[in-house]
C-alpha positions as CSV (number, residue, x, y, z in Angstrom):
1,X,-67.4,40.4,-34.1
2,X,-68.1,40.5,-30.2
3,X,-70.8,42.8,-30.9
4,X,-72.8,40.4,-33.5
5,X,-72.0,37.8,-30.8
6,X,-73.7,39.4,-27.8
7,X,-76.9,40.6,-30.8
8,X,-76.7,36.6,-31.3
9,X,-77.9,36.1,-27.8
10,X,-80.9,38.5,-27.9
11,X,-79.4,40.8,-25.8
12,X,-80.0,44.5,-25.9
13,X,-78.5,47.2,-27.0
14,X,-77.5,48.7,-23.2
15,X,-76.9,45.4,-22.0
16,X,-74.2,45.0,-25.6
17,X,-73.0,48.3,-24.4
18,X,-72.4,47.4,-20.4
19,X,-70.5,43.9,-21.0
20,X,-68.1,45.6,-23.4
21,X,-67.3,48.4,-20.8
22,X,-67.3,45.7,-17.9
23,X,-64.9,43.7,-19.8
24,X,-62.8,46.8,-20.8
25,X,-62.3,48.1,-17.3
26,X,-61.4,44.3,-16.3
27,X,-58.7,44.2,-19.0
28,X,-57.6,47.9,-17.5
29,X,-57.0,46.6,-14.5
30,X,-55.3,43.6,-15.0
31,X,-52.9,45.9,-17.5
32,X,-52.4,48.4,-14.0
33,X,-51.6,45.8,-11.8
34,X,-49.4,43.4,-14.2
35,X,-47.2,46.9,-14.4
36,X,-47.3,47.6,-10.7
37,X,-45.8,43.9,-10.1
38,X,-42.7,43.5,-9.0
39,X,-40.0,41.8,-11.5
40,X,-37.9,39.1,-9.8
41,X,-35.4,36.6,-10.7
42,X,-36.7,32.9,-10.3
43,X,-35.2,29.6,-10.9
44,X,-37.8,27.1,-12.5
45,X,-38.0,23.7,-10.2
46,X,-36.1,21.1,-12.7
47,X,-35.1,17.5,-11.1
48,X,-31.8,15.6,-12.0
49,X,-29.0,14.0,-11.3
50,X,-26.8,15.4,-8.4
51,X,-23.2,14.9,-7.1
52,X,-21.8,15.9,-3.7
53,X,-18.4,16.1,-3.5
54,X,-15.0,17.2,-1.3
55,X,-12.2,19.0,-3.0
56,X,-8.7,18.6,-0.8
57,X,-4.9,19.3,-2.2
58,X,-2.5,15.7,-1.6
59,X,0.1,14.3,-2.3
60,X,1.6,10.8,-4.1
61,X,3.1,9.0,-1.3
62,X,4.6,5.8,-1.9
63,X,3.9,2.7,0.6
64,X,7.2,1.4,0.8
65,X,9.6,4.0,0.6
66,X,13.5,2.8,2.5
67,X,16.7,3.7,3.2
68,X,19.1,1.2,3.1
69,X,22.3,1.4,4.7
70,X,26.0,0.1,5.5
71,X,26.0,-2.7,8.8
72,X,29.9,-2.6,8.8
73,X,32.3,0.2,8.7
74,X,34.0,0.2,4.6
75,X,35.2,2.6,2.5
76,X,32.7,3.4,-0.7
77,X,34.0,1.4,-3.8
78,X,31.7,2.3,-6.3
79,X,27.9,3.3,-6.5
80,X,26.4,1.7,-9.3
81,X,23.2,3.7,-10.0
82,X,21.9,7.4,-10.2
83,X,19.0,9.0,-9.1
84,X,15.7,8.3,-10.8
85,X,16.9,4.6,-12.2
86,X,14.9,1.8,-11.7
87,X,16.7,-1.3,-10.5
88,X,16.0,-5.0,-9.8
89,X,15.5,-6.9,-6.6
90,X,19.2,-8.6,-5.9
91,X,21.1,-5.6,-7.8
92,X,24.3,-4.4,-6.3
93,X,23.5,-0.9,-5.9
94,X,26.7,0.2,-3.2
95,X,30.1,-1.6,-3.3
96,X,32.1,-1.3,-0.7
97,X,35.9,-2.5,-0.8
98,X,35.8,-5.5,0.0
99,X,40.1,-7.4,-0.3
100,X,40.0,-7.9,3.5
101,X,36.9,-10.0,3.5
102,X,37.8,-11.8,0.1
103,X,40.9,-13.0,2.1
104,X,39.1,-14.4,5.2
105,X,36.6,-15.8,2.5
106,X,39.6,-17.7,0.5
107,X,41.2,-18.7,4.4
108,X,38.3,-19.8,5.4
109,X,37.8,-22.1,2.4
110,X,41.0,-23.5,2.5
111,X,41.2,-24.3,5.5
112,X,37.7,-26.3,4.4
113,X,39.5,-28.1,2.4
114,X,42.0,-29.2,4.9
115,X,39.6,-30.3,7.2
116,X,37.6,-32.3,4.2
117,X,40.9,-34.3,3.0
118,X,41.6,-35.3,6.9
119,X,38.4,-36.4,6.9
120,X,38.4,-38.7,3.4
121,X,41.8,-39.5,4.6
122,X,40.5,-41.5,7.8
123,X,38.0,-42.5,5.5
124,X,39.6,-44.1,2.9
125,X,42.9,-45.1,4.3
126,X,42.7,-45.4,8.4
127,X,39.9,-47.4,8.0
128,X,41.1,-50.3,6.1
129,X,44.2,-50.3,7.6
130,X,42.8,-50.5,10.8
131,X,40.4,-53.3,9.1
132,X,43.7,-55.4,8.0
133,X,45.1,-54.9,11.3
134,X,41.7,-56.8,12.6
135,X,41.5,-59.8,10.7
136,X,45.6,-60.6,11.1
137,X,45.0,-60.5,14.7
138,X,41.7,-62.8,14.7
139,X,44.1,-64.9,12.5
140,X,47.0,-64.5,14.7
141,X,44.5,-65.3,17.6
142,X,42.8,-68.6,16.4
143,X,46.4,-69.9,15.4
144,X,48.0,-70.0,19.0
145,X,44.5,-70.7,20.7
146,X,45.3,-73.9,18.3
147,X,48.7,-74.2,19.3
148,X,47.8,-74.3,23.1
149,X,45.1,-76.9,22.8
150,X,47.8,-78.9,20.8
151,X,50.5,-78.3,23.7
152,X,47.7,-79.2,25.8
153,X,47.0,-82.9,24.5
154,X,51.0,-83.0,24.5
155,X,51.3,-82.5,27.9
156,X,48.9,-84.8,28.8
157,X,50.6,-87.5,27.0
158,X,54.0,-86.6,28.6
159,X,55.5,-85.6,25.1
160,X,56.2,-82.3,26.3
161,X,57.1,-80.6,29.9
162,X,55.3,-78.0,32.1
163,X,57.1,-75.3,30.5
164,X,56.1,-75.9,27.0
165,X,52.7,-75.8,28.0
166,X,53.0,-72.4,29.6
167,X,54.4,-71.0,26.5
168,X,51.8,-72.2,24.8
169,X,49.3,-70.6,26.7
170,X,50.7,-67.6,27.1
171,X,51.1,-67.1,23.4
172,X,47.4,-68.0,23.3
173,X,46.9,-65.2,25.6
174,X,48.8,-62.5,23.9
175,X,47.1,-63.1,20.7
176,X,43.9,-62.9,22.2
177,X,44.8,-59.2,23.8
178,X,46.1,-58.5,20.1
179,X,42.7,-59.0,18.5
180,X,40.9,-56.9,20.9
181,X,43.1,-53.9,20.6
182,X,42.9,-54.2,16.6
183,X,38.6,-54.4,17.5
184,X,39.0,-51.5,19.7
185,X,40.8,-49.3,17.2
186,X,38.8,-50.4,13.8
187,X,35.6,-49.0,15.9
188,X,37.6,-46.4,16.4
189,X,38.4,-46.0,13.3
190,X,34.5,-45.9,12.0
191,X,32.9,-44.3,14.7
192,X,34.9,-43.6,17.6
193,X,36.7,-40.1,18.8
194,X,39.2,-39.9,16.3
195,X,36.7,-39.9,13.5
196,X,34.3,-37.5,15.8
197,X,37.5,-34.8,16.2
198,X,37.6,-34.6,12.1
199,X,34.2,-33.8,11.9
200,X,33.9,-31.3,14.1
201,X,37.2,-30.2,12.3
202,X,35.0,-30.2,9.2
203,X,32.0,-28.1,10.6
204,X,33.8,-25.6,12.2
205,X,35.7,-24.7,8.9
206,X,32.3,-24.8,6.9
207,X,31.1,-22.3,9.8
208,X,34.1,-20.1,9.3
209,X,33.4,-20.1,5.3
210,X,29.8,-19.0,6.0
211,X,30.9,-16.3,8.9
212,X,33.3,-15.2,6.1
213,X,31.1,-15.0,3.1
214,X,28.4,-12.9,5.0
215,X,30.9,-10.6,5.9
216,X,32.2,-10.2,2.5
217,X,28.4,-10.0,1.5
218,X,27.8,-6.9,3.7
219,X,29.9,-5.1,1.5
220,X,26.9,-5.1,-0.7
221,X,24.1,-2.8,-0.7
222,X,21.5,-4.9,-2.4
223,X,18.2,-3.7,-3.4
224,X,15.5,-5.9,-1.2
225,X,12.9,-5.7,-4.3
226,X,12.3,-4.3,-7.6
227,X,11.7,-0.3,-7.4
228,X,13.2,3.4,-8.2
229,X,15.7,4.8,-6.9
230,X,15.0,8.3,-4.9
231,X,18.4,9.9,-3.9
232,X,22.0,8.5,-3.4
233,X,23.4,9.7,-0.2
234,X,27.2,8.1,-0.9
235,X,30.1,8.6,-3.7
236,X,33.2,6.4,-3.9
237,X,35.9,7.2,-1.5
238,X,33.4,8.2,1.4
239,X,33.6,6.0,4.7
240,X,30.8,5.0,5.9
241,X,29.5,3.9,9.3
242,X,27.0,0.9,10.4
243,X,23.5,2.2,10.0
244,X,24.1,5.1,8.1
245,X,21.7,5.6,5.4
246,X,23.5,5.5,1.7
247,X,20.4,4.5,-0.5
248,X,16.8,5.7,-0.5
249,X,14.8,4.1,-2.9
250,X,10.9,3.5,-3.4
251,X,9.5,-0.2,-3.5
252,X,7.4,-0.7,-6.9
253,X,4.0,-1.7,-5.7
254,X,0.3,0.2,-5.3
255,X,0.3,3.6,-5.6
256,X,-1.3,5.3,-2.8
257,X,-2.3,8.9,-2.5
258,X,-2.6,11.1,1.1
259,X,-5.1,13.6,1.4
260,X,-5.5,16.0,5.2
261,X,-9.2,16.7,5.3
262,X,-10.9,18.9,7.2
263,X,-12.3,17.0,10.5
264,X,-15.8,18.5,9.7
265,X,-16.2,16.4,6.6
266,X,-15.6,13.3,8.6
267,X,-18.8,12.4,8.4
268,X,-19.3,12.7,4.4
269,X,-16.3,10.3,4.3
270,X,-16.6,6.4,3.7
271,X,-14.0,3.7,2.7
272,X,-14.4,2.7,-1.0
273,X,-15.8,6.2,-2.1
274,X,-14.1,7.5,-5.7
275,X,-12.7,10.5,-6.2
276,X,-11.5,12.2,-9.6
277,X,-7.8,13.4,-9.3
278,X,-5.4,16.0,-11.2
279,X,-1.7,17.2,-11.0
280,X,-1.2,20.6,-10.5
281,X,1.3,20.4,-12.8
282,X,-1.0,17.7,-15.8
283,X,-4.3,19.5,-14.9
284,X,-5.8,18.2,-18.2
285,X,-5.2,14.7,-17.7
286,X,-7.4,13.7,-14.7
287,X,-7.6,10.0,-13.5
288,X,-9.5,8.2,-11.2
289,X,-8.5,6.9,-7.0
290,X,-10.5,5.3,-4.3
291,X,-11.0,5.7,-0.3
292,X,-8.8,3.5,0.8
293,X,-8.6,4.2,4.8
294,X,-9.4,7.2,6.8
295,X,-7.1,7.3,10.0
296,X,-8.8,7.2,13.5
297,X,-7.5,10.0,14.6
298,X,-7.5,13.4,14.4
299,X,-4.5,15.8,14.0
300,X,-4.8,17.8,16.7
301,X,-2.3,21.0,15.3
302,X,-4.3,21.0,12.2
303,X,-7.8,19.9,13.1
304,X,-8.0,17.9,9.9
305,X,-7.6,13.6,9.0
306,X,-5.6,12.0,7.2
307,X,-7.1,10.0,4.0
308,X,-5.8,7.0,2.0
309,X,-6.2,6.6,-1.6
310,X,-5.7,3.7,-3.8
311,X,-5.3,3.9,-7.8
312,X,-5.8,1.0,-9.6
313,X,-4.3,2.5,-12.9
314,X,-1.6,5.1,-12.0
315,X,-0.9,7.6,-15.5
316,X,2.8,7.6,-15.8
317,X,3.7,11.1,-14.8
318,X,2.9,10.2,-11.3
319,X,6.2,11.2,-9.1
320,X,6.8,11.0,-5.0
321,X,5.4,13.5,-3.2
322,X,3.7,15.1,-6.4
323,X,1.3,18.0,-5.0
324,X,-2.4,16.8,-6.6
325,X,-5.9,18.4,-6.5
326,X,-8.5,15.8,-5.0
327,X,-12.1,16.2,-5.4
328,X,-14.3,13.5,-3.5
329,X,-17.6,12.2,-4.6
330,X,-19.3,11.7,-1.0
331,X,-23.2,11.8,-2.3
332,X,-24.9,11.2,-5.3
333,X,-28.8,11.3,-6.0
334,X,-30.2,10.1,-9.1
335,X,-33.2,11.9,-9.6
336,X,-33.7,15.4,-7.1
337,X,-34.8,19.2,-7.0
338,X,-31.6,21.4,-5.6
339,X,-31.9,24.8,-5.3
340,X,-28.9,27.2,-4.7
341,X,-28.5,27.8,-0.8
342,X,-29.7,31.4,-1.4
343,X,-33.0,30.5,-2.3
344,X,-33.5,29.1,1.1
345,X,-35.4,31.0,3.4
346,X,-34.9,31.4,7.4
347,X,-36.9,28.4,9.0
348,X,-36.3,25.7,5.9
349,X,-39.0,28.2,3.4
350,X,-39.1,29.5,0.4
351,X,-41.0,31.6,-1.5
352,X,-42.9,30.4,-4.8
353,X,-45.3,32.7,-7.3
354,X,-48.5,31.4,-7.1
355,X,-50.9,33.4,-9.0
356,X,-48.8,36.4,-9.5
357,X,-47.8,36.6,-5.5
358,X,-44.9,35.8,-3.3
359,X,-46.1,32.8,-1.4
360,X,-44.3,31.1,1.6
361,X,-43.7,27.6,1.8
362,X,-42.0,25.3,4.3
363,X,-39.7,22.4,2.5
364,X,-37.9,19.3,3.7
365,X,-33.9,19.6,2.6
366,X,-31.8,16.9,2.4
367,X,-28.5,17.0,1.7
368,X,-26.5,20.6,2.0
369,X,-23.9,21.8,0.9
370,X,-21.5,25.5,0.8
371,X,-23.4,26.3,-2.0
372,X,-26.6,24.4,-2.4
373,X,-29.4,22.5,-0.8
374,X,-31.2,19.2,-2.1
375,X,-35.4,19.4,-1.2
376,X,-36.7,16.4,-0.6
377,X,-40.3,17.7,-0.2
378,X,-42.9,20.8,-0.8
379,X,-41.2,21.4,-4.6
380,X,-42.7,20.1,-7.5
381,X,-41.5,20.3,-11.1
382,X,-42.1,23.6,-12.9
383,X,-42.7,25.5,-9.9
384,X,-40.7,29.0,-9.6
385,X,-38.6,29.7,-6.5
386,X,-37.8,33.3,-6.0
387,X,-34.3,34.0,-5.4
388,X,-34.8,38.2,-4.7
389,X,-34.2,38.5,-0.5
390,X,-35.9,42.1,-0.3
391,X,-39.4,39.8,-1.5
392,X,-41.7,39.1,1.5
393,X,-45.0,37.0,0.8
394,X,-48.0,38.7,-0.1
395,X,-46.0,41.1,-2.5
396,X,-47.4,41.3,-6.5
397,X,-44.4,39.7,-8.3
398,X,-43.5,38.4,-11.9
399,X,-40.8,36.2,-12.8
400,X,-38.0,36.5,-14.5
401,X,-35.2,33.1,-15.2
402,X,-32.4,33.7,-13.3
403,X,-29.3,33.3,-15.6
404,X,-27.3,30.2,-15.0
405,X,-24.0,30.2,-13.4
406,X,-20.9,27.7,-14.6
407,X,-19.1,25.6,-12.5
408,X,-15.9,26.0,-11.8
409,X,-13.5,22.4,-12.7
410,X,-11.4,21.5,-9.7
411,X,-8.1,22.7,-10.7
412,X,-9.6,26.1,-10.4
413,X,-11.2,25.4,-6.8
414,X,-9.9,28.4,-4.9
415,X,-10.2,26.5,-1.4
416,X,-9.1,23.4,0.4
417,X,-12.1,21.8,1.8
418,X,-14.9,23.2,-0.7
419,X,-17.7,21.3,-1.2
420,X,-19.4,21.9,-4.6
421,X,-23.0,20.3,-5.4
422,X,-22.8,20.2,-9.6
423,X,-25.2,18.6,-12.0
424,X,-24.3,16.5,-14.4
């Protein structure tokens, strides 16, 4: 068909002849040099989604984990609760005996009461005695002040001596001295010293009471909010001394998670960042926790900092001090070319197959990782990157797709501290 082709064009029968060999030796040679190349792996440029993240081993630490204690020396009574219960705030979780301070409770409230009923007693009955007493001297008084004028107008009249008179007025006198004692000890009565002794009486037994009662109320160990209790440290019978710890329990509230990083991620670190979380012993049921602080310090005997995590929705088979595998999203890019570290040549190159040869060219890498490197520029789409280090430029080469390697989850990370860069 070629032939009739080339007749088709007027050419001659040589000149037939010459393009057919011409094109046979061309198809020769591209045959000999197409076997000569050199087969290498490649990895075809292909832009996506990428995630940088930190994988660390924590723990579940509480915030508020106490100990609560004895303040007076007692004798366990009973200890209501075992380990691993959940209790109330204002539960009794420790009794201590407590007949001593029941007594000086009762005492002191009777001796309340004694102080109360003096007190009503001035009250009601003092009072309007003393009252009584008043008005029959006032009485008592007007009467002989009466009975002196009278003896007065007597006297002047000449009905009656000198000595009448006197009597009169001394009666007058008397009565008058009469009224202002009775004044003196109704006020007295109402306000005076008397009625300021009871009351103090009163407020020194209702001081007693309440001395009394919070001694007999320190024979309770009471649990300060709601929350789980961690370990008992007391049985009945045991004495126990002020400030030793009997209780530890842990305060219901947020559930925080502490992580030790390695001070050279610092910088990858922010607050708020989310990180994907599993139990060693639950690794199939993963859950989600956020960067919630990052300590300004460093630990000097470990070179690492410690990390704060909050979860908003805790799985139930959370416990204290629960060993958990953390892995931190610290980047993310929506739409990049990444290429496995080894790809990357000395001096930020690599080298591409353009036209069947190695070819060098220098790229702009972004963020990097243990195991791979994000290109920012000098990639395009479809372009393939040859992996094979013993490849220098210049050298004949043909591609081959480099097989794809799986990523390991993060319950199977084999390191503390490594940094994976995954697609989705």
């Amino acid at each position: 068909m070629l032939i009739e082709q080339l007749r088709m064009l007027s050419l001659s029968h040589k000149q037939v002849l010459f393009i057919i060999a011409a094109l046979s030796v061309v198809a020769a040679l591209t045959a000999y040099f197409t076997l000569r190349s050199k087969e290498v792996e490649v990895l075809v440029a292909t832009s996506g989604p990428l995630v940088q993240s930190v994988v660390v081993t924590g723990r579940m630490d509480n915030e508020s984990r106490v100990f609560l204690g004895a303040t007076i020396t007692g004798r366990v009574r009973e200890v209501r609760f075992r380990e691993g219960a959940l209790v109330k705030a204002g539960q009794v979780i420790v009794q201590l005996e407590d007949s001593e301070q029941l007594a000086a409770v009762n005492q002191a409230a009777a001796a309340l009461r004694a102080a109360e009923a003096r007190l009503d007693s001035q009250r009601l009955l003092s009072g309007p005695v003393a009252q009584q007493q008043l008005e029959q001297a006032r009485s008592n008084a007007t009467a002989a002040e009466r009975e002196r004028e009278r003896a007065e107008a007597l006297f002047l009249k000449g009905f009656i001596g000198q000595s009448r008179l006197d009597e009169a007025r001394r009666a007058a006198d008397v009565a008058k001295s009469q009224m202002r004692n009775a004044e003196t000890q109704a006020i007295a009565n109402l306000r005076g010293s008397e009625t300021e002794q009871v009351l103090s009486r009163v407020a020194e037994a209702r001081a007693a009471l309440d001395f009394a009662r919070s001694k007999q109320t320190q024979t309770q160990i009471i649990a300060p909010a709601d929350g789980l209790l961690l370990e008992r440290l007391a049985e009945p019978g045991q004495i126990v001394q002020p400030g030793a710890r009997l209780i530890e329990m842990s305060i219901k509230g947020p559930v925080q998670l502490i992580a030790q990083v390695d001070e050279k991620f610092l910088g990858q670190l922010a607050v708020g960042q989310l990180a994907q979380v599993a139990a060693d012993a639950f690794p199939g049921q993963r859950f989600t926790a956020r960067v919630q602080s990052i300590a300004p310090s460093i630990d000097i005997q470990r070179g690492s900092v410690e990390v704060k995590f909050a979860v908003d929705s805790p799985p139930i088979f959370l416990r204290n001090d629960m060993t958990l595998s953390l892995e931190i999203e610290t980047a993310r890019r929506a739409n990049v070319f990444a290429l496995p570290a080894e790809f990357l040549r000395p001096g930020s190159a690599i080298l591409l197959i353009e036209d069947g040869r190695a070819v060098r060219r220098a790229v702009t890498v972004g963020v990097r990782t243990l195991t791979a490197v994000e290109i920012i520029d000098g990639l395009k789409g479809g372009e393939e990157v040859i992996f094979d280090a013993a490849v220098t430029e210049g050298m004949r080469v043909r591609g081959v797709p480099r097989r794809a390697v799986a990523v390991n989850p993060i319950s199977d990370a084999a390191a503390e501290g490594m940094k994976s860069f995954t697609r989705e």
